[in-house]
N, C-alpha and C positions, 0 to 999 in steps of 0.2 A: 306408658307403664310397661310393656310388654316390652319395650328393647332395653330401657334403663331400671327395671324393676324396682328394688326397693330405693334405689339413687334418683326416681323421677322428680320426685317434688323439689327433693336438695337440688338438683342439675337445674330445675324450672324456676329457684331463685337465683342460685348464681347467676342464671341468663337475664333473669329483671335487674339484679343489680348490676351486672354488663352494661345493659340497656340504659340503666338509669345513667351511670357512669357518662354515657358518651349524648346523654340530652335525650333521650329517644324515648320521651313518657308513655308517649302509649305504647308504645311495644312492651318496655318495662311493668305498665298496668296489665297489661294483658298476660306477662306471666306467670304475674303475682295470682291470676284468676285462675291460671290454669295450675299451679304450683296447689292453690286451693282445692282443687278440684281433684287433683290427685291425693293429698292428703285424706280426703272425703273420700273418696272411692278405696282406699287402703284401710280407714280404719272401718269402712261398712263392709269390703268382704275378705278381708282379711284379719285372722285372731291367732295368737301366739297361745300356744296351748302348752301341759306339762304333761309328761306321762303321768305322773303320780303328784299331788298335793304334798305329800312329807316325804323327801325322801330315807330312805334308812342310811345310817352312819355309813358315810366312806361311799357311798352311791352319789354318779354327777347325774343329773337332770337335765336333757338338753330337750332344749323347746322345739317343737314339731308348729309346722305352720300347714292351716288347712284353709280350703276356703269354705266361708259360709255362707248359704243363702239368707 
């Protein structure tokens, strides 16, 4: 997560279905667990936040990412 950030989990399926591609199941299993696992750790401390609920006309909203405990 830390080198691939938000592209971890994407990057750790295309590598299972690499894997899978060329016969190599457990490796391919084993991505798909860790693709898992990053997904899981991204949506536990990671939350897309808004400055404001409404914004007022003609105002853009851009999402602020924090981490949570």
């Amino acid at each position: 997560m830390d080198q691939y950030g938000p592209y971890a989990a994407r990057i750790s399926h295309e590598r299972a279905e690499a894997a899978d591609g060329i016969g190599d199941l457990l490796s391919a299993d084993a991505w798909r667990d860790i693709a898992q696992a990053i997904e899981l750790l991204q949506t536990s401390y990671y939350k897309i936040e808004t400055r404001r609920s409404t914004p007022r006309p003609g105002e853009r909203v851009e999402p602020m990412l924090r981490v949570v405990s």
